[in-house]
GUKELUM-855332 format. One record per residue (C-alpha): residue number from 1; residue in three letters; x, y, z. Coordinates in steps of 0.5 Angstrom, whole numbers. Layout:
! residues N
nr	rest	x	y	z
NUM	ALA	X	Y	Z
...
END
This chain:
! residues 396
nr	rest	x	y	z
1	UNK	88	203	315
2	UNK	93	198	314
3	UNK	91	194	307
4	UNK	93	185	309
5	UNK	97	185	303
6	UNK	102	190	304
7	UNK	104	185	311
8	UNK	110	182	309
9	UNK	116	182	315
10	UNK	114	179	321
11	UNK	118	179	326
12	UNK	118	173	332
13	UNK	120	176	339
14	UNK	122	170	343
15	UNK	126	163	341
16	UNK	123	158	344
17	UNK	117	152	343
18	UNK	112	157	341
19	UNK	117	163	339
20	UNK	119	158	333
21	UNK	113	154	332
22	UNK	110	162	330
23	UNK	116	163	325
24	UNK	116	156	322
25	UNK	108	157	321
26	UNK	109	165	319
27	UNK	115	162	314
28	UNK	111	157	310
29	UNK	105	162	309
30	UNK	111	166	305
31	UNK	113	172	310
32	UNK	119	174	311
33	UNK	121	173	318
34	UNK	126	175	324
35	UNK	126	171	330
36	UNK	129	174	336
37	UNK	131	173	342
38	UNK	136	175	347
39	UNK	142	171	346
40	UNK	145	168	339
41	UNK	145	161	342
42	UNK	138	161	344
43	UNK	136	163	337
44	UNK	141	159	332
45	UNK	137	153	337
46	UNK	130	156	335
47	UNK	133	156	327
48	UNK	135	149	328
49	UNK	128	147	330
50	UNK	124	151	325
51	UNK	129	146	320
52	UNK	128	141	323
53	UNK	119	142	324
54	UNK	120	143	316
55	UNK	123	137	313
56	UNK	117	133	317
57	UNK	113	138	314
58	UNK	116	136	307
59	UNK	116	129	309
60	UNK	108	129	311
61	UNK	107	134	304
62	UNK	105	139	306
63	UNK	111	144	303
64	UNK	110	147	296
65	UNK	113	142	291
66	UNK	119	143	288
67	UNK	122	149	293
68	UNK	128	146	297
69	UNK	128	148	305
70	UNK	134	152	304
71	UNK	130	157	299
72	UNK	125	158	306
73	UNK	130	159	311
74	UNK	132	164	306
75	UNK	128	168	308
76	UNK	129	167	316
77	UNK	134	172	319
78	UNK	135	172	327
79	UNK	137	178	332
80	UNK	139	180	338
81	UNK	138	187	338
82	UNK	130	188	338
83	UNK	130	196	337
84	UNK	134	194	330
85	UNK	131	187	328
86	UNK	123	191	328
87	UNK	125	197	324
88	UNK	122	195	318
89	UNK	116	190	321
90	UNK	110	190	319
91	UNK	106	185	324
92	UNK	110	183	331
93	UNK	109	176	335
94	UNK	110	177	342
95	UNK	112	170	345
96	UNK	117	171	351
97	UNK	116	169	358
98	UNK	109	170	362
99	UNK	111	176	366
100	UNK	107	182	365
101	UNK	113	188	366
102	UNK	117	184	362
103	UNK	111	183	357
104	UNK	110	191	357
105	UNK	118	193	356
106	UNK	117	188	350
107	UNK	111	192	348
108	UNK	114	199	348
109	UNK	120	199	345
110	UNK	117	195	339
111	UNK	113	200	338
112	UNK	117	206	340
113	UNK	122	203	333
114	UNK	117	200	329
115	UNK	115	203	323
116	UNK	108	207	324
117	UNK	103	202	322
118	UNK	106	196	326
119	UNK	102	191	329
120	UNK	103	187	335
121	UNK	101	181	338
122	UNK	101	179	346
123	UNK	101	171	346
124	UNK	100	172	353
125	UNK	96	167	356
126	UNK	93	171	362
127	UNK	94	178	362
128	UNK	90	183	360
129	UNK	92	186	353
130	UNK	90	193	355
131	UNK	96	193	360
132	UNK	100	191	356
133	UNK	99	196	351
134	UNK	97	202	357
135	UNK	105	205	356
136	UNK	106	204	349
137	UNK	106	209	344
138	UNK	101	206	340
139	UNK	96	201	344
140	UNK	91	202	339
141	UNK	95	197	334
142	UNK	96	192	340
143	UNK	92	185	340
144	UNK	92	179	343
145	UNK	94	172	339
146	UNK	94	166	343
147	UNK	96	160	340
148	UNK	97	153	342
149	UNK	103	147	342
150	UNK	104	145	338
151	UNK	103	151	334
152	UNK	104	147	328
153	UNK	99	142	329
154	UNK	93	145	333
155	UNK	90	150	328
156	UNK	86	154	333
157	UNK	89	162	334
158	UNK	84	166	339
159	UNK	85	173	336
160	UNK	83	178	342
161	UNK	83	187	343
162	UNK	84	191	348
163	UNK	81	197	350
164	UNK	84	202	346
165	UNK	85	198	340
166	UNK	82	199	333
167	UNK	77	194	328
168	UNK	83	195	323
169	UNK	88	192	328
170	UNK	84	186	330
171	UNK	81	185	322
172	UNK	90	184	321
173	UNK	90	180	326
174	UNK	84	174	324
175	UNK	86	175	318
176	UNK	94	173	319
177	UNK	92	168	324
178	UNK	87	165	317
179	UNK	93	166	313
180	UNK	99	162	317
181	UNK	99	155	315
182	UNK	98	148	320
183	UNK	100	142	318
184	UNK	92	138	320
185	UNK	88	143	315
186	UNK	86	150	315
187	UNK	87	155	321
188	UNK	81	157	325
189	UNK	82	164	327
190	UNK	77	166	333
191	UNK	75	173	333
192	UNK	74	175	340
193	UNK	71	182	340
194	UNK	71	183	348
195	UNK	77	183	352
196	UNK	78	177	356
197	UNK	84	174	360
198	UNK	85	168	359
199	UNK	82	169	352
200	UNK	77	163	351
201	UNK	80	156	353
202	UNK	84	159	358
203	UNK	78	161	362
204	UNK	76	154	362
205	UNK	83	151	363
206	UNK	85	154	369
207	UNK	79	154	374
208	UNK	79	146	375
209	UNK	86	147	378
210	UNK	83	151	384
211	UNK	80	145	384
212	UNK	85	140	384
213	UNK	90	144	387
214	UNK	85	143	393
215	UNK	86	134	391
216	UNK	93	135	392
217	UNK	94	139	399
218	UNK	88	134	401
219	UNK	92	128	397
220	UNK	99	129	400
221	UNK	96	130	408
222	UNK	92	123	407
223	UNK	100	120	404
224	UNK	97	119	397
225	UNK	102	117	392
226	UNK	101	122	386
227	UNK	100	115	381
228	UNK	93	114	385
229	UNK	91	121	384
230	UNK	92	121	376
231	UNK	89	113	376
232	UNK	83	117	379
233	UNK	83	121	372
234	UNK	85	117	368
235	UNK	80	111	368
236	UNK	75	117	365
237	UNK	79	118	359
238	UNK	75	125	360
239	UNK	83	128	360
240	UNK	89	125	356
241	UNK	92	126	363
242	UNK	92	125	370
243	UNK	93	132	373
244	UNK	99	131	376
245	UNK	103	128	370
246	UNK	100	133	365
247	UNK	102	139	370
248	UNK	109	136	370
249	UNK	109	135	362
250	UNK	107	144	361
251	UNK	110	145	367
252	UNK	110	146	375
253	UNK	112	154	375
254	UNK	107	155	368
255	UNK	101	153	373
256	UNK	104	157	378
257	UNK	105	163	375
258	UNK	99	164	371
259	UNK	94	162	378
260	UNK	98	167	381
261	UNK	96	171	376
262	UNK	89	169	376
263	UNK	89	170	384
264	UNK	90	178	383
265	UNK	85	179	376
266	UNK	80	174	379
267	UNK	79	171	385
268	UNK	84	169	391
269	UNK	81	162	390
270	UNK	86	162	385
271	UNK	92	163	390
272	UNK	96	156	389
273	UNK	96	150	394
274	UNK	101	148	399
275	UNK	103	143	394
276	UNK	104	147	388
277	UNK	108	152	392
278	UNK	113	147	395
279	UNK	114	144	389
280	UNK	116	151	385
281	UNK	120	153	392
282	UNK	124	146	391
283	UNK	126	147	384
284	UNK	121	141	381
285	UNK	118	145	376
286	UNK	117	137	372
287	UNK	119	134	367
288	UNK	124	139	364
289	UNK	127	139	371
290	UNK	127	132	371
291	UNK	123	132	377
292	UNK	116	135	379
293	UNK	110	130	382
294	UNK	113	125	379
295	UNK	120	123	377
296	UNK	122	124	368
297	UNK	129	123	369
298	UNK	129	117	365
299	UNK	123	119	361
300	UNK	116	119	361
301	UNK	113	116	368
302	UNK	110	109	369
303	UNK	104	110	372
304	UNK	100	105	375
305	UNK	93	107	373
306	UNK	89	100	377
307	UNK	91	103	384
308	UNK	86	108	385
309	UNK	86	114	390
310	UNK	78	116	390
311	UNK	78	123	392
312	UNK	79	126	385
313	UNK	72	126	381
314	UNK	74	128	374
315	UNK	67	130	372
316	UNK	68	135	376
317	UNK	73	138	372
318	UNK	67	138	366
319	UNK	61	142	370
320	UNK	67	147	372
321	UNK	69	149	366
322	UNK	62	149	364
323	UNK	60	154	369
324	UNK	66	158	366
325	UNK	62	158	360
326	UNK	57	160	362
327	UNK	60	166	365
328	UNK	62	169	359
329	UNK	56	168	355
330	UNK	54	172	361
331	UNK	59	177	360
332	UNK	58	178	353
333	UNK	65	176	351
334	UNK	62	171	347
335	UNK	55	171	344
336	UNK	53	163	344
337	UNK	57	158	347
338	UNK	58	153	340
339	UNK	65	158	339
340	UNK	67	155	346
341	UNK	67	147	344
342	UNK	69	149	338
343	UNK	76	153	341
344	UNK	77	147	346
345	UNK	76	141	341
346	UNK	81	145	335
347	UNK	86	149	341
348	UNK	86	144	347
349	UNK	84	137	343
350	UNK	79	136	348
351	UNK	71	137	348
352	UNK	68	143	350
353	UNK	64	142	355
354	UNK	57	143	352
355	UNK	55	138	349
356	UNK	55	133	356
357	UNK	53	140	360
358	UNK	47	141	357
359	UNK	44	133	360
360	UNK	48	134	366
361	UNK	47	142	369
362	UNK	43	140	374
363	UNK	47	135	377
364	UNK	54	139	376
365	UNK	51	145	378
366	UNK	49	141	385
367	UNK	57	139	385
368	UNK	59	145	385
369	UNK	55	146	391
370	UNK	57	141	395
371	UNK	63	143	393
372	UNK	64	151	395
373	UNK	61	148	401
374	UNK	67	144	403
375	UNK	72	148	400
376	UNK	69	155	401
377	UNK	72	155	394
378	UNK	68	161	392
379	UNK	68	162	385
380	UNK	66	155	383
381	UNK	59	157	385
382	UNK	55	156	379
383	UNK	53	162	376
384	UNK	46	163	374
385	UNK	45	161	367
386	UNK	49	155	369
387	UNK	44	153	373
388	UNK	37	155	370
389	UNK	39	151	363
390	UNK	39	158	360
391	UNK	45	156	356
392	UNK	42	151	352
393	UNK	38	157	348
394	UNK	45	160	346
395	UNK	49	156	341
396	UNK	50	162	337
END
């Protein structure tokens, strides 16, 4: 059994946004950290954000007063030799690409050269955490610890097991996710005891999209402008974007991926539209390419939110998230559903759908109907608990 207060290197696998967003938080917290990736340019560029995300820190106050940056950076090193950079980690963060072989590799060789009581921590945003620890050497040490962007700033970490993995390895896991800093207050580290891909808000994020993958396939065959379907959304101010801007701000190809992945573990619904699939296959993967639904060459896109499409009805989104919900109260995975609105206010910045679900689930369930109806979109069928208002009697 590992004692917490013997963690003190952490090591960060992978140097982009979320990469250096987990050093950053781990380095204020006052661990040693290694920041890895596969090439020098890559981590230095890491290195230079963690600096720069600092000094905002200290400029907001939120650095201990009196130790200069210079004395924090101090104790964050980089590497590009995995096999050596883990040798003396206690807890490891895996924060590569969604790729379920690349994660397991990862996986397996932090594992084979760490020492025996090293934890690592898949934040995976998808995949199973059994999966990725099936071929390693110690998968009862591997746990899953998805975090949100920007990392420093939204508090929420969902900590999750594996089949195989052990209570004292999710115990570390919560308690490191408690102890790494956020700039907005205290961190909110959700113990999840059951696996479930997608973790919490994942699972309510991603069904939509099946939804609005189909808007998509219908607006471009009607010759919608993508501005009018965002208008559509955007006159709700149910979500901070419309969905075409919001899936060019994280990515085309990242949507792609992971209802890819979501095909093969949940449902063929998942399978991503004509659409989508063009716009990866053309390489207008948004706003990092400069170009996705729409065009961010010269910044962010002018969106004319008066001239609506009326096909996109941005409750919809609302009742399928809660019918997920609903799902994992039925599975189990977590046992009321005030954890759910909790995760998506303190991880996604927006309201679980709970509290307006629990006026509206006869009205939503009927959409939802209606929906699969014309759609044939199977998996947005609403499940029983939805429909009956049993949830109502679960917030704990």
């Amino acid at each position: 059994m590992v004692d917490i207060s013997n963690i003190k290197n952490i090591a960060v696998v992978g140097a982009g946004v979320m990469g250096y967003g987990i050093a950053q938080v781990a380095l204020m917290a006052g661990y040693d950290v290694t920041l890895v990736d596969v090439k020098e340019n890559i981590v230095n560029n890491g290195l230079a954000k963690i600096k720069e995300g600092l000094k905002k820190a200290q400029i907001k106050g939120k650095l201990e007063e009196g130790v200069p940056i210079s004395n924090i950076m101090s104790r964050c090193i980089t590497s590009i030799d995995l096999s050596s950079a883990v040798k003396e980690s206690d807890f490891v963060f895996e924060a590569i690409v969604e790729k379920l072989d690349v994660k397991k590799q990862v996986c397996n060789l932090v594992m084979e050269n760490s020492p025996p009581h090293c934890i690592f921590a898949s934040n995976t945003s998808t995949f199973r955490i059994t999966d990725i620890a099936k071929d390693s050497n110690k998968p009862e040490n591997v746990i899953g610890m998805h975090f949100f962007l920007p990392v420093v700033l939204q508090c929420c970490v969902e900590v999750m097991k594996g089949e195989k993995t052990t209570d004292n390895a999710l115990d570390i896991g919560v308690e490191i996710g408690k102890r790494l800093s956020c700039l907005k207050g205290k961190r909110f580290s959700v113990r999840i005891e059951k696996e479930s891909p997608g973790f919490i808000a994942n699972r309510l994020l991603m069904p939509p999209i099946i939804y609005l993958s189909w808007i998509f396939d219908i607006a471009f065959e009607k010759g919608i402008p993508w501005e009018q379907i965002d208008a559509d959304a955007e006159a709700r101010k149910l979500i901070p974007m419309g969905p075409c801007e919001l899936t060019d701000y994280l990515g085309v190809d990242t949507t792609y991926n992971v209802l890819k992945s979501y095909e093969k573990m949940f449902s063929p619904d998942f399978a991503p539209g004509k659409v989508l699939t063009d716009l990866v296959l053309k390489g207008y993967l948004g706003r990092k390419s400069g170009r996705g639904f729409h065009d961010w060459t010269t910044g962010k896109p002018k969106i004319n939110l008066n001239i609506k499409a009326g096909i996109l009805n941005p409750e919809m989104t609302m009742a399928i998230m809660l019918n997920e919900g609903c799902k994992l109260l039925e599975d189990g995975i977590v046992s009321g559903y005030k954890i759910i609105d909790d995760v998506m206010l303190a991880g996604a910045s927006m309201p679980g759908p709970f509290g307006p679900g629990k006026r509206n689930y006869e009205k939503w369930s009927k959409m939802l109907e209606d929906f699969v109806e014309i759609s044939d979109k199977k998996y947005l069928k609403p499940c029983n608990l939805m429909k009956s208002g049993g949830f109502i009697k679960m917030r704990r």
